[in-house]
C-alpha positions as CSV (number, residue, x, y, z in Angstrom):
1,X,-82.9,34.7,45.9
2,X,-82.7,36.2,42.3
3,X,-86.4,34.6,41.4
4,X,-87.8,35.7,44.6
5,X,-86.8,39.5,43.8
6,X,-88.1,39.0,40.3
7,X,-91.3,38.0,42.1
8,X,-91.5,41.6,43.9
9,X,-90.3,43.3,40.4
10,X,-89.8,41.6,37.3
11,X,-88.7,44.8,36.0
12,X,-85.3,45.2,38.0
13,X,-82.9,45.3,35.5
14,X,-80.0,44.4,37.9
15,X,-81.4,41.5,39.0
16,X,-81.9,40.2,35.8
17,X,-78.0,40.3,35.0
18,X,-76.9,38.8,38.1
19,X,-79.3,36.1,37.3
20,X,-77.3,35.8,33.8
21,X,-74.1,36.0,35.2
22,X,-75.4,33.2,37.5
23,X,-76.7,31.2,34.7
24,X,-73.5,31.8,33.1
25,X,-71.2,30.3,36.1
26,X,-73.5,27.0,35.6
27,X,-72.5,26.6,32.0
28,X,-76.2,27.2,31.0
29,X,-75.7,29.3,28.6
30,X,-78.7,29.7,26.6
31,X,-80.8,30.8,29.7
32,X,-77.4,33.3,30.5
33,X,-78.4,34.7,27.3
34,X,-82.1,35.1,27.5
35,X,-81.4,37.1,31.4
36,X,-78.4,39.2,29.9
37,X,-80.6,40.0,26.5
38,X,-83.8,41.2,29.0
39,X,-81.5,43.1,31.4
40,X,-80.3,45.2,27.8
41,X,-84.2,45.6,27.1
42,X,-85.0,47.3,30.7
43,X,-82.1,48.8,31.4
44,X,-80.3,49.6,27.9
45,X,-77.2,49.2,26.0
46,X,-74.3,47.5,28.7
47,X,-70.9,46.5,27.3
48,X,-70.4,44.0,30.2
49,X,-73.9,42.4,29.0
50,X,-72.7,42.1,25.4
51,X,-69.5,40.6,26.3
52,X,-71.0,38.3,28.8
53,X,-73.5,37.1,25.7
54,X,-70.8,37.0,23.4
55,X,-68.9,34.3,26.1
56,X,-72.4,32.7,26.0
57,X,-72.2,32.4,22.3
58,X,-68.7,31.4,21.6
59,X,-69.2,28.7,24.6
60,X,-71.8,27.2,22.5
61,X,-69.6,27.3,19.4
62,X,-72.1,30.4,17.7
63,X,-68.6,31.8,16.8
64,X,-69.7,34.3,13.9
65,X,-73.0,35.4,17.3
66,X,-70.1,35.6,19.4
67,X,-67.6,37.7,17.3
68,X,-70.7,39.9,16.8
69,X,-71.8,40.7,20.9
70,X,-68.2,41.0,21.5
71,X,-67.6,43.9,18.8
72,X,-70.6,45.3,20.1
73,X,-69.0,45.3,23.3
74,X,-65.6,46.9,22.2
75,X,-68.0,49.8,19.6
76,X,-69.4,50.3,23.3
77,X,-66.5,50.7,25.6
78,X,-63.5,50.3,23.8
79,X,-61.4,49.6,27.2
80,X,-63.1,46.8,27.9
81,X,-60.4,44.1,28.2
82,X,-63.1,41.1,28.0
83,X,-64.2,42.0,25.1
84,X,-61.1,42.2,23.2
85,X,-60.1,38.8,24.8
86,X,-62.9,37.4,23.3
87,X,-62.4,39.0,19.4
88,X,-58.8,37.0,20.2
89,X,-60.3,34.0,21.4
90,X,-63.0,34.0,18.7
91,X,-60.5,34.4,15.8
92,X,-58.6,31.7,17.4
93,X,-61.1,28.9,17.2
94,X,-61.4,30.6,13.6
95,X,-57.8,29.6,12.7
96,X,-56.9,33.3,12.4
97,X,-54.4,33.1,15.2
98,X,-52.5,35.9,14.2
99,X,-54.8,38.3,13.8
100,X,-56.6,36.7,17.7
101,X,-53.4,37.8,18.7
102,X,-53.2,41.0,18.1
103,X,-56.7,41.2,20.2
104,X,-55.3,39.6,23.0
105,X,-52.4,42.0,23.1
106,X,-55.0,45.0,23.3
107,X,-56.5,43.2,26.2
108,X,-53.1,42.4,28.0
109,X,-52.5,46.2,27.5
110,X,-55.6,47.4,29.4
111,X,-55.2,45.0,31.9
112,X,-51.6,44.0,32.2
113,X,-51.7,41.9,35.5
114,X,-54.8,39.8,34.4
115,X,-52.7,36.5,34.5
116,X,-56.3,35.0,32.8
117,X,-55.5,37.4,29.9
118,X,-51.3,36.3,30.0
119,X,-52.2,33.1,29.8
120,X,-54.5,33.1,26.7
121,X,-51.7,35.4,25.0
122,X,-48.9,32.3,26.3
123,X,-51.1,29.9,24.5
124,X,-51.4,32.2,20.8
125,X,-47.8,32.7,20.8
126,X,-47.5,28.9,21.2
127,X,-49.6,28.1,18.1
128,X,-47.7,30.8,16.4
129,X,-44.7,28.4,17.5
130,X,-43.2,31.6,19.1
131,X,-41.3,29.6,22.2
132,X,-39.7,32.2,23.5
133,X,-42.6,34.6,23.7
134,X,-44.9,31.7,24.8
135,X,-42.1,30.8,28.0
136,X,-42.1,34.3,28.9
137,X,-45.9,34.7,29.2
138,X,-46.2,31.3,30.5
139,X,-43.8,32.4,33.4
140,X,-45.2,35.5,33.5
141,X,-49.2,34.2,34.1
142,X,-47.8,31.9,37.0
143,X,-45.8,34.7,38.5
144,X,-49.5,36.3,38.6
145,X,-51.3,33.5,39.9
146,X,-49.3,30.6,40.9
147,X,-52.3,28.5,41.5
148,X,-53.6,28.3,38.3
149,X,-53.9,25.0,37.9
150,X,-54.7,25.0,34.1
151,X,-52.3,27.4,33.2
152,X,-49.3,25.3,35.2
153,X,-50.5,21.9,33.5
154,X,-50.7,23.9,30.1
155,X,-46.9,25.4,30.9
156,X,-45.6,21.5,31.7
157,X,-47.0,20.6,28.3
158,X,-45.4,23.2,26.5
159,X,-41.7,22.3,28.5
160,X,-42.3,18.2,27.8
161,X,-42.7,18.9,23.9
162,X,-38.9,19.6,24.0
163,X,-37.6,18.0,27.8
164,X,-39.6,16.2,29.9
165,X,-36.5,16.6,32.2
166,X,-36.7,19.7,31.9
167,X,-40.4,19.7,32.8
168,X,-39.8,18.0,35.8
169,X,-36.9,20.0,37.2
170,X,-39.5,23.0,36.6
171,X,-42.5,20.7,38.7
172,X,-39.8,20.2,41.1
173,X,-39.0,23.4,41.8
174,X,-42.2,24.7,41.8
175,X,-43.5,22.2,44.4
176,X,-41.1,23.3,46.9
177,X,-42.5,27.6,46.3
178,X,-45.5,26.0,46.3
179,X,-46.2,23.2,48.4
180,X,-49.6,24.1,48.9
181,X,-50.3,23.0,45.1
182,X,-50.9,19.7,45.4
183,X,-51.3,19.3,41.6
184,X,-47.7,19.4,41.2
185,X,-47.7,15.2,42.7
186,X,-50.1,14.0,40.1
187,X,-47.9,16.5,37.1
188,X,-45.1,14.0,38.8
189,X,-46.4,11.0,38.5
190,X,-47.4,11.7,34.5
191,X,-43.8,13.2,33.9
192,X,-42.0,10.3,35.2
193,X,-44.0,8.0,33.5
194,X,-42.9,10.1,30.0
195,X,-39.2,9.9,31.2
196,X,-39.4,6.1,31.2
197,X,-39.0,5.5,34.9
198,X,-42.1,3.5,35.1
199,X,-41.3,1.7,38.4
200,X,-41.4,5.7,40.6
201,X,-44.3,6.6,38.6
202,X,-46.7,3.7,39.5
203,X,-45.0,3.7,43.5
204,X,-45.8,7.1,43.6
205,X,-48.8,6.9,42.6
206,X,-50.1,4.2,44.8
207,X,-49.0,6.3,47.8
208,X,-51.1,9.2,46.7
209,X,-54.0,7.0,46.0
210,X,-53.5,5.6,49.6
211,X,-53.3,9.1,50.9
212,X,-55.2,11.3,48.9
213,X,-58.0,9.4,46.6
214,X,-59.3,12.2,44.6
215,X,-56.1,13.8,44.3
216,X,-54.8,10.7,42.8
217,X,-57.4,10.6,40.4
218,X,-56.8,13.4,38.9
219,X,-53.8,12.0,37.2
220,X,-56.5,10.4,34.5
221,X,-58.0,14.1,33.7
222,X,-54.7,15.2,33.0
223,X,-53.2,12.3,31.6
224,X,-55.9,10.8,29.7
225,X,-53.4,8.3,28.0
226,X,-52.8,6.7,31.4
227,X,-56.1,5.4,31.5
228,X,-54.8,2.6,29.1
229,X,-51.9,1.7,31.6
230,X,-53.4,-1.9,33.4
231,X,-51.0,-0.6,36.6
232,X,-52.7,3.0,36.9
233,X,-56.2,1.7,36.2
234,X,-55.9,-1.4,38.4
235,X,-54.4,0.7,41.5
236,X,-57.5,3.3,40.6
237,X,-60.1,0.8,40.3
238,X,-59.2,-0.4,44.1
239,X,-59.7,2.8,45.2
240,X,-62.8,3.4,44.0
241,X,-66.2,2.1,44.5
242,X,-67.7,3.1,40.8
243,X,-65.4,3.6,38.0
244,X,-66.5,7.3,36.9
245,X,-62.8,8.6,36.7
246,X,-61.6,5.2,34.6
């Protein structure tokens, strides 16, 4: 629809940002780039655009590119939350956690219920081996969105370092707010395998495999070290008629 409008006027501006903000939702990022950089040239200077670019950049590991659109974004609109999210996320991947956090916290301030943003901020605090900040904003992203999938695998994580009993009481729980998150059986299975009761983790996970294929499979995305375990494989293998998840 984008090209056909860009066939009637090539010179829309708009059209040529939604088509980068397309381009960007498909993980091509170079062509993201190259629509975000032409909207800026016929329609001018756009914070958003910068920021989007700077995601571009930083997706493609152009770090010092990405640090640069992204401060171009904040010298632009300095209440942009993305764009401080990004300085944080940049300096990050830097190994400058502590000064990424400090970004972060300007972008949790000007958007405080952004679980995204709460998340992010759960996992500096965590490098910065800050626990009890890290729980709180751990919690505190789920209380936002409970169906983040990422950020509940990422919170499981953090409790097994220290309890995997723990972890699962928290799984447990969680399943019965949540029922709807089906995640929380495959989390199950990969917990109980870590607690040593092998026997409940393999019988649970052939009944999910019988009921629920896919879902089962997603056990070896998670748990990438179960793909090793002859049980798991074998019982995924029979499900399957190629062996793309194995």
């Amino acid at each position: 629809a984008y090209d056909y409008c860009l066939l009637i006027n090539e010179k829309f501006g708009p059209v040529h940002f939604n088509m980068g903000n397309a381009y960007l939702n498909l993980d091509k990022y170079t062509k993201a780039i190259e629509a975000f950089n032409e909207s800026i040239r016929l329609d001018g200077d756009d914070p958003v655009a910068y920021s989007y670019i700077g995601e571009c950049h930083e997706q493609l590991g152009e770090l010092e590119l990405a640090k640069l659109y992204y401060s171009k974004s904040v010298e632009l609109a300095p209440s942009l939350p993305e764009a401080w999210l990004g300085l944080g996320i940049v300096a990050d991947l830097e190994g400058n956690t502590k000064e990424g956090l400090q970004h972060i916290l300007r972008a949790q301030e000007l958007d405080p219920t952004n679980a995204g943003i709460v998340h992010v901020l759960a996992g500096a605090y965590e490098k910065l081996d800050d626990r009890e900040q890290a729980n709180e904003c751990y919690l505190r992203a789920l209380d936002l969105d409970p169906h983040d999938e990422e950020c509940l695998s990422n919170y499981i994580d953090f409790l097994k370092e220290v309890s995997p009993i723990e972890a699962y009481h928290f799984i447990d729980e969680y399943s019965k707010d949540y029922p709807e998150m089906e995640i929380a059986v495959v989390i199950r299975i990969s917990l109980l395998w870590d607690m040593g009761r092998k026997y409940d983790a393999v019988h649970l996970f052939k009944d999910l495999v019988n009921s629920n294929r896919d879902l089962a499979l997603e056990l070896f995305r998670l748990s990438p070290a179960l793909k090793s375990v002859p049980e798991f494989v074998l019982l995924g293998r029979a499900s399957l008629k190629t062996l793309e998840y194995i």
